[in-house]
N, C-alpha and C positions, 0 to 999 in steps of 0.2 A: 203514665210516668210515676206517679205517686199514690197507685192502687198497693193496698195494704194486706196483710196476711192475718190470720185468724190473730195472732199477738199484737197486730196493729203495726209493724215492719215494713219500711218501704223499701224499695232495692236500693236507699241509699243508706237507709238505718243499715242492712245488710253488709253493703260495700265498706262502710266503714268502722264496723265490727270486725269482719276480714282486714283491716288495712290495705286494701284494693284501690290504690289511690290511682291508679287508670280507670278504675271503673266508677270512684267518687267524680271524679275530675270531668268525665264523659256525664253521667248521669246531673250534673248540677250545668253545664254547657247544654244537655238536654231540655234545660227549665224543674229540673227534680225539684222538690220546698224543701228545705234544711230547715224548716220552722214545723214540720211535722212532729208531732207526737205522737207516741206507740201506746196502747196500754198501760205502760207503765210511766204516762206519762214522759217520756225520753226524745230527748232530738235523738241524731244521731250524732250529731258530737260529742255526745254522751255516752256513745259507744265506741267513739273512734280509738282503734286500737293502737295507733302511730303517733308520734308528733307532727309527722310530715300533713296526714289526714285531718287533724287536730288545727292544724295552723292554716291549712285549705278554708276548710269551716269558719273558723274566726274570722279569716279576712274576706268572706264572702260576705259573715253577719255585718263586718266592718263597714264595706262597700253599703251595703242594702242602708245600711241606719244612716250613711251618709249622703247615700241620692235622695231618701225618703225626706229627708230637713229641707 
C-alpha cells in the first residue's frame, strides 16, 4: 500500500497530486499513511491538487491526532 517510487511517491502522494479524490478516499480506507514522505521530504497533502483532497487529508490528520490523545 505505501511501496514508493524511485522519487519516494506513494500512490497516495500520486492520487492527490492528480486530484483523484476516489482514488485518495479508497487508498487511505485501504490503510495508505498520509504521514509518508517522498524525497523531497513531502506528504501528500502537500501535493494535493484540490481543496476537496486537501480537506480529506486534514481531517484524517484531524481524526488520527485526536484518537492518538
Amino acid at each position: 500500500m505505501d511501496i514508493q517510487n524511485m522519487e519516494g511517491n506513494s500512490p497516495l502522494h500520486v492520487s492527490s497530486a492528480r486530484a483523484n479524490l476516489p482514488a485518495t478516499l479508497l487508498l487511505l480506507q485501504a490503510g495508505a499513511n498520509p504521514f509518508l514522505r517522498n524525497a523531497k521530504d513531502k506528504r501528500p497533502i502537500d501535493y494535493s491538487g484540490s481543496g476537496e483532497i486537501r480537506t480529506v487529508l486534514a481531517s484524517f490528520f484531524s481524526s488520527f491526532i485526536s484518537f492518538s490523545l
